[in-house]
N, C-alpha and C positions, 0 to 999 in steps of 0.2 A: 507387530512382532510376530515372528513364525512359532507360530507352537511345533515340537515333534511331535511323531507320531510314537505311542506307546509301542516300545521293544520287549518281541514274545519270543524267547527263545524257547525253541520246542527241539527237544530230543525224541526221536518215534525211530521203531527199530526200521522200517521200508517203508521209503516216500519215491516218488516220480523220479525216474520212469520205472521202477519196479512196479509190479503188480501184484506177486504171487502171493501176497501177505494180504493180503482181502480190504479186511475192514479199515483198519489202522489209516493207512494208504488213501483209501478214500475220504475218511473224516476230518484228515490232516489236509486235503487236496481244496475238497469244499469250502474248509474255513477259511483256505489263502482266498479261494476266487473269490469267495461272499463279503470276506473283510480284510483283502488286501490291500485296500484302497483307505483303510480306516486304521491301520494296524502292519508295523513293520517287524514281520514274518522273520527268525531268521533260524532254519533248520538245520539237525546236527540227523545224521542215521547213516544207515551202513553205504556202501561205497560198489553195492553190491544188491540183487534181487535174494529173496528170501531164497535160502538153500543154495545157490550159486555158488561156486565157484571162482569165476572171473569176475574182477567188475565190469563195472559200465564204460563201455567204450567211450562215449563219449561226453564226461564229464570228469574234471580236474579234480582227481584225489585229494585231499588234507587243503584245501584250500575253498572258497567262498565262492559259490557260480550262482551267478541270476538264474533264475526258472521261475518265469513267470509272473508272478508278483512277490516271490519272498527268493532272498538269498540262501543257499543251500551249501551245508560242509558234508561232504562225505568223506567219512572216516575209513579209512584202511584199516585193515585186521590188525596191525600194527600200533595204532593210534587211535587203540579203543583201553588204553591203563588206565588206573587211576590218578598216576602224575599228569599223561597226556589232557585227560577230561576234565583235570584241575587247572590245568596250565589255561586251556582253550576257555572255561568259565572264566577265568582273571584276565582273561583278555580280550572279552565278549560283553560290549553294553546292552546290558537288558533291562527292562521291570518286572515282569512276568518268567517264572519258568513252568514252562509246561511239558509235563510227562506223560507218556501213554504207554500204559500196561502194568499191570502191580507186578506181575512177577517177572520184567525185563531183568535179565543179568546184569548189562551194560548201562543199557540208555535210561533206569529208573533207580535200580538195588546201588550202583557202583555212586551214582550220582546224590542220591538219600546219605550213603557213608560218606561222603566228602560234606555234605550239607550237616551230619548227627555229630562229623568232628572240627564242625566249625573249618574247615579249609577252601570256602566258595564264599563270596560276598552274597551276607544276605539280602534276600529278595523273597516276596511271596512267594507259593508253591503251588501249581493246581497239577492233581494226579486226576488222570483221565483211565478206570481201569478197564476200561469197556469188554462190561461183560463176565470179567471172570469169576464175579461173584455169587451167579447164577447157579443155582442147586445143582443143574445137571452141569455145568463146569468145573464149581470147586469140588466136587467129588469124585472127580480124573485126577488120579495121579494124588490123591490126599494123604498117599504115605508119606510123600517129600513136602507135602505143600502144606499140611498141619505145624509140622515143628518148625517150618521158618514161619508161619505165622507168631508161634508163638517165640522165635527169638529177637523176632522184629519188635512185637510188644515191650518185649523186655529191653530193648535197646532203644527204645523211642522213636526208628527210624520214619513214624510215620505221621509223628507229630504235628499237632501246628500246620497240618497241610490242607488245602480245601479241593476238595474232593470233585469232581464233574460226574455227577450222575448223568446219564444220557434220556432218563423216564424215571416216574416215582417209585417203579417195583425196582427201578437199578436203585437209588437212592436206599427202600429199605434193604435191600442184599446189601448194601457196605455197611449199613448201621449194623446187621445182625452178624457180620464178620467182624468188624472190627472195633462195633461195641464204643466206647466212650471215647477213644480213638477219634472214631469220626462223626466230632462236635462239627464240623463247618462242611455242610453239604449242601450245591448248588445242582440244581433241575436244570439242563439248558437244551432240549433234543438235538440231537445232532442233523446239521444241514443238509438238504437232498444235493445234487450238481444243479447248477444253474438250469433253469429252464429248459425246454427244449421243445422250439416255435415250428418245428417241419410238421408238413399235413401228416392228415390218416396214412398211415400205408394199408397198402391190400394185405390180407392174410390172406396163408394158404389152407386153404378149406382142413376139416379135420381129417386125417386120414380114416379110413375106412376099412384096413386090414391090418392095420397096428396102431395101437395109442400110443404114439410117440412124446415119452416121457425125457424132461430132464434133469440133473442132479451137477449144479455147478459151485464148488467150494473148496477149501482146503479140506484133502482127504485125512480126518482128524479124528480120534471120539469124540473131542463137543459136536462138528457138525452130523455124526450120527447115521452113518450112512448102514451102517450094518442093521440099524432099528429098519430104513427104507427098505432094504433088499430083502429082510423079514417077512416085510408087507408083501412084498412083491411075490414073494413065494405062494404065498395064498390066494392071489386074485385068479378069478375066472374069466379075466379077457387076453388079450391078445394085447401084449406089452413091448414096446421097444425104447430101453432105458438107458441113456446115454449118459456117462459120467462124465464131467470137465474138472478138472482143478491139480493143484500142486499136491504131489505123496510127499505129503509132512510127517507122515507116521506110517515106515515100510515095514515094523510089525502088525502095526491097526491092517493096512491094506491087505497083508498075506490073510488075515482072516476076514476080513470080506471079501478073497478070492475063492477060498471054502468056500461061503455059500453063495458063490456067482456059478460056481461049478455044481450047484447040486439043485439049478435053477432047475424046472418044470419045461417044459417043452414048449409051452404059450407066453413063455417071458423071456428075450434076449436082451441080454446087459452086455456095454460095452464099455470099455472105457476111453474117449477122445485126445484126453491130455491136458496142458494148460492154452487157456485162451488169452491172449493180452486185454486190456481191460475196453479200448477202442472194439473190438472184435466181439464184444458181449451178447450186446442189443440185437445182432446182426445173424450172432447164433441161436439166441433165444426164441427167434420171433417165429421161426422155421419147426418147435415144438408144437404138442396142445396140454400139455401141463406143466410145472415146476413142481418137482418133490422133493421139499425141502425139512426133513421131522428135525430141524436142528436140537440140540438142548439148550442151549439160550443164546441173544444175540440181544447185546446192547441196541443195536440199529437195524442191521441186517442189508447191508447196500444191495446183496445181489437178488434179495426179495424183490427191493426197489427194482431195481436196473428188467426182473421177471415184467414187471406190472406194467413198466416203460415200452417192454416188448411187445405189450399186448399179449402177454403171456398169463393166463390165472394162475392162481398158487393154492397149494396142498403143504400145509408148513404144521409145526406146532404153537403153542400157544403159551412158547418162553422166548415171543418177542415182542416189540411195541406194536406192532402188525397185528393187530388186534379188530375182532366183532366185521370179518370179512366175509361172511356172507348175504349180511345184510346192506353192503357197501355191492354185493350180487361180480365179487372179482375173487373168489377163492374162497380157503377154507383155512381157520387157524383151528385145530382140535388137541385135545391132553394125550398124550404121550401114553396114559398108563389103560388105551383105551384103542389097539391098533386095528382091532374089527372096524373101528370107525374109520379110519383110513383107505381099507381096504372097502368100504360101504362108496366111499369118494372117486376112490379110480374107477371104479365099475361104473357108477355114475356117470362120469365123464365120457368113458367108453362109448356109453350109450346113449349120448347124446346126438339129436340129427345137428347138420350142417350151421342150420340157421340159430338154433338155441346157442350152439358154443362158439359161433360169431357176434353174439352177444357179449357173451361172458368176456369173449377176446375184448371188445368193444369198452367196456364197464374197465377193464385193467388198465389201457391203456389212456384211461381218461383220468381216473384215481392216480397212477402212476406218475402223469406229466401235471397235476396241480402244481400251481407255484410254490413256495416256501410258506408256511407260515410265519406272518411278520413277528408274530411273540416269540417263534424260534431264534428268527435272526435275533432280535434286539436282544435276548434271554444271555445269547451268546457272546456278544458284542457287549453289555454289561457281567459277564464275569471275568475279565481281564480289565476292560476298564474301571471299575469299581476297588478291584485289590490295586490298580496304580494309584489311583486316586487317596487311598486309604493310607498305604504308603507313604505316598508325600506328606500326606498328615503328622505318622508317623516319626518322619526323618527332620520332620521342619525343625529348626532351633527353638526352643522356648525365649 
């Protein structure tokens, strides 16, 4: 007899071929490659790249396209209601629903009120909120985002859900957010991209009349670029600091244009744009640092995607990326502590040729490790254990 294969439906606001939406994107991407073959995938998200306009040329609006190893509905702006997303549950065989980001308008909030008012067959729930529970996150924007926590409480919408912690300091961030709430917390780190078996490549020596820095993320307040350019202002070498990513926050950006413009004369900041995500590795490797002070990241892909480069990293120490010096591939330091930062560029700076051919060397070896198998399995048992529990569940007495 054929057994099926466990149905995950996932709602995540930007999946392939979008990029601009970072992390999300990537956690969602990994999990189809690593366990598409164990686990049938079946995606709901926008119809559209984060911030866009147009959609995707080339995928079939409001209907189900292969990509890869899971089936994909991109939703038109049209057919993101609450009848439509109700309609599309009742007509969608799943066991698992999996959500990503606590405060999605659409793909988590609208889909929680159809599940709080009983109008979606029930099914386990796992909320994935990567990240936003993180000190220097929930404290963006905490005028709006306090009182829907607490109306949410009040409303139950959060109930009875099992939670994906991505590390165990993510784990206690949602216990100390949301408290008794959340009883059923699972640890499962989030998966790197498959492997990647291509030789060493050559790096290019370090430059020698600028340290060419880079800064690749969504331009946001969590990823914190105004704290970067702070730093930047104070150093005493010779800086050229390249910015890449989507302007998600074109108030945030007007004030890290102030103080781009009131830079020092031995620091020039640029900003490049957005990169597609094939494009990453290829821009990175061409730097001699990553500076990255984000305020937290559940994961942090484009740490990862730095380290793959053969790129060291200059990051803070609100992400799993963690005790990177003595791994001898960068630097994870506390935020409330930016002399130290600036102690690290200068460092680099001063590095001869051969030392931070090392360093390159140590990144890009840490960077291309395989998976940890505790991770896959971690992961691959928290969907299949709530199907299984389920059927328990549902069996007849």
């Amino acid at each position: 007899m054929t057994v099926s294969k466990p149905i995950i439906l996932t709602f995540v606001g930007c999946y392939f071929p979008g990029y601009k939406f970072g992390g999300q994107v990537r956690t969602t991407t990994n999990m189809v490659d690593h366990l598409g073959d164990e686990f049938d995938f079946r995606i709901v998200t926008m119809d559209r790249d984060f911030l866009d306009t147009e959609p995707y040329p080339d995928v079939e609006a409001d209907a189900w396209n292969q990509v890869g190893k899971a089936q994909v509905f991109y939703c038109a702006p049209s057919h993101r209601s609450l009848f439509f997303l109700r309609r599309l549950l009742s007509k969608t065989a799943y066991d698992v629903l999996y959500l990503h980001g606590f405060f999605d308008p659409v793909f988590t909030i609208k889909l929680l009120l159809l599940r709080c008012m009983k109008m979606i067959p029930k099914r386990p729930v796992v909320l994935a909120p990567h990240g936003e529970f993180s000190r220097g996150a929930v404290n963006i924007k905490a005028w709006k985002k306090k009182p829907y926590l607490v109306c949410a409480k009040v409303l139950g919408l959060y109930r009875n859900l099992v939670w994906h912690a991505s590390a165990t300091y993510e784990a206690a961030d949602i216990k100390t957010i949301m408290g008794n709430t959340a009883s059923n917390i699972v640890v499962a780190i989030n998966l790197s991209p498959l492997s990647d078996k291509s030789p060493e490549p050559q790096w290019p020596d370090k430059s020698t009349e600028c340290l060419r820095v880079a800064f690749l993320s969504r331009v946001s307040p969590k990823k914190n670029l105004d704290y970067a350019l702070n730093v930047l202002k104070n150093v005493r070498v010779r800086v050229c600091y390249d910015i890449y990513g989507t302007l998600e926050d074109r108030s945030y950006w007007a004030s890290c244009r102030k103080i781009i413009n009131a830079m020092p004369g031995n620091v020039a900041v640029e900003y490049k744009g957005e990169v597609p995500h094939d494009k990453v590795c290829d821009i990175l490797h061409g730097y001699d640092l990553f500076f990255f002070p984000t305020r937290g990241e559940n994961y942090g892909y484009v740490i990862h995607e730095a380290l793959t480069a053969g790129l060291p990293v200059l990051i803070s120490d609100q992400t799993p990326w963690r005790n990177l010096p003595e791994k001898g591939v960068g630097w994870d330091l506390q935020l409330d502590d930016p002399s130290a930062f600036i102690r690290r560029i200068e460092e680099v700076a001063h590095m001869d040729v051969a030392a931070h051919k090392k360093l390159r060397n140590c990144a890009w070896e840490y960077g291309r490790q395989s998976q940890n198998d505790d991770a896959l399995q971690a992961n691959r048992c928290l969907f299949l254990n709530l199907k299984l529990k389920w059927m328990a569940l549902s069996r007849p007495l």
